[in-house]
C-alpha positions in Angstrom: -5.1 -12.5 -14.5 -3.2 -14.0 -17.8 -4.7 -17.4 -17.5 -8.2 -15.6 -18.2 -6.7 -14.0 -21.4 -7.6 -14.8 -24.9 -5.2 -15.9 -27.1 -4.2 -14.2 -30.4 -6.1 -16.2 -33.0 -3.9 -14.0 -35.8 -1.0 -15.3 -34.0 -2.4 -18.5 -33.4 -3.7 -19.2 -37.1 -0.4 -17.8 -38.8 2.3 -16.9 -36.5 2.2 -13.1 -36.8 1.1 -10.7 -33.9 -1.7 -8.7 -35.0 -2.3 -4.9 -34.3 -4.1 -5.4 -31.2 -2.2 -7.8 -30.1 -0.8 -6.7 -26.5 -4.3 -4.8 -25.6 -5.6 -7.0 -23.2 -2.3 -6.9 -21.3 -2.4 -3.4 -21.3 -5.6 -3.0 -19.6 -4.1 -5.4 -17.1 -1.3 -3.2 -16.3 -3.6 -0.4 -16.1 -6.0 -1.6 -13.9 -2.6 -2.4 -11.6 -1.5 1.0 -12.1 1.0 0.2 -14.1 1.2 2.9 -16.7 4.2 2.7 -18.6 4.3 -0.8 -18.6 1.0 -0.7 -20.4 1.9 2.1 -22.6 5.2 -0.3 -23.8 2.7 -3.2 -23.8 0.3 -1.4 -26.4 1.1 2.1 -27.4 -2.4 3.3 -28.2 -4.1 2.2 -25.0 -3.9 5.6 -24.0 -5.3 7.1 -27.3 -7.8 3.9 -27.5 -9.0 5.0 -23.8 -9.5 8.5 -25.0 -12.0 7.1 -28.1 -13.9 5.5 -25.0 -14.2 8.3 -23.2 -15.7 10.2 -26.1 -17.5 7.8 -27.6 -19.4 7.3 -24.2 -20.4 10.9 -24.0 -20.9 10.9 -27.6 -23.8 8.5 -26.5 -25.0 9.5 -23.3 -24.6 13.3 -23.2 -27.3 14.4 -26.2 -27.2 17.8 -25.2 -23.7 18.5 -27.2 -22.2 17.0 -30.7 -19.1 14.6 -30.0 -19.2 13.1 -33.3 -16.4 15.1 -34.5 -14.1 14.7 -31.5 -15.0 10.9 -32.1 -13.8 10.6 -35.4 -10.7 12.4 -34.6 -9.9 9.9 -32.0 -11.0 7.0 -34.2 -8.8 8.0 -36.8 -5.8 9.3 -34.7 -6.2 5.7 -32.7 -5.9 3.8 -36.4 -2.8 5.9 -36.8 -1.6 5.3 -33.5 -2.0 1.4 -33.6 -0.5 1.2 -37.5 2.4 2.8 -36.9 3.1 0.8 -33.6 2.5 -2.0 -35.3 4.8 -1.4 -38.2 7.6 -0.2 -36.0 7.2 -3.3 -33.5 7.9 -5.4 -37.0 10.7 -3.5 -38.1 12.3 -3.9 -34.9 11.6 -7.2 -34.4 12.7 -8.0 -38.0 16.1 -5.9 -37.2 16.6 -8.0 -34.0 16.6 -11.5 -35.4 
């Protein structure tokens, strides 16, 4: 499944992981049932799977309101990924 991955283009172009980087890798490991492999891969695939979830129902299911729950989880996904993403710098900045 790797060789059918995209490449990083944020990585590619200047040398830095981005954010996302590490989501396609997580769906991988989830799709093979690896959880915590995924959830080290890319913390917020879990809170990312969640937004899906809602934003699905938010758009098939008329006969309720989601679009509170899906902001929530949009903006609880942002500070999910950031705050990854700032740690996984710090530590990688510690390390070398």
């Amino acid at each position: 499944m790797e060789e059918h991955m995209l490449p990083c283009m944020n990585k590619q172009l200047f040398g830095v992981e981005c954010p996302g980087c590490g989501t396609q890798r997580a769906i991988a490991f989830l799709l093979e049932g690896e959880f915590y492999e995924a959830f080290k891969m890319f913390p917020a695939i879990y809170t990312l799977a969640l937004f899906f979830i809602l934003l699905g129902l938010h758009l098939f299911d008329k006969k309720r309101n989601y679009t509170k729950l899906v902001i929530a989880s949009a903006i609880l996904n942002a500070v999910v990924i950031l705050v990854a993403y700032f740690i996984k710098i710090y530590l990688n900045t510690v390390t070398n």
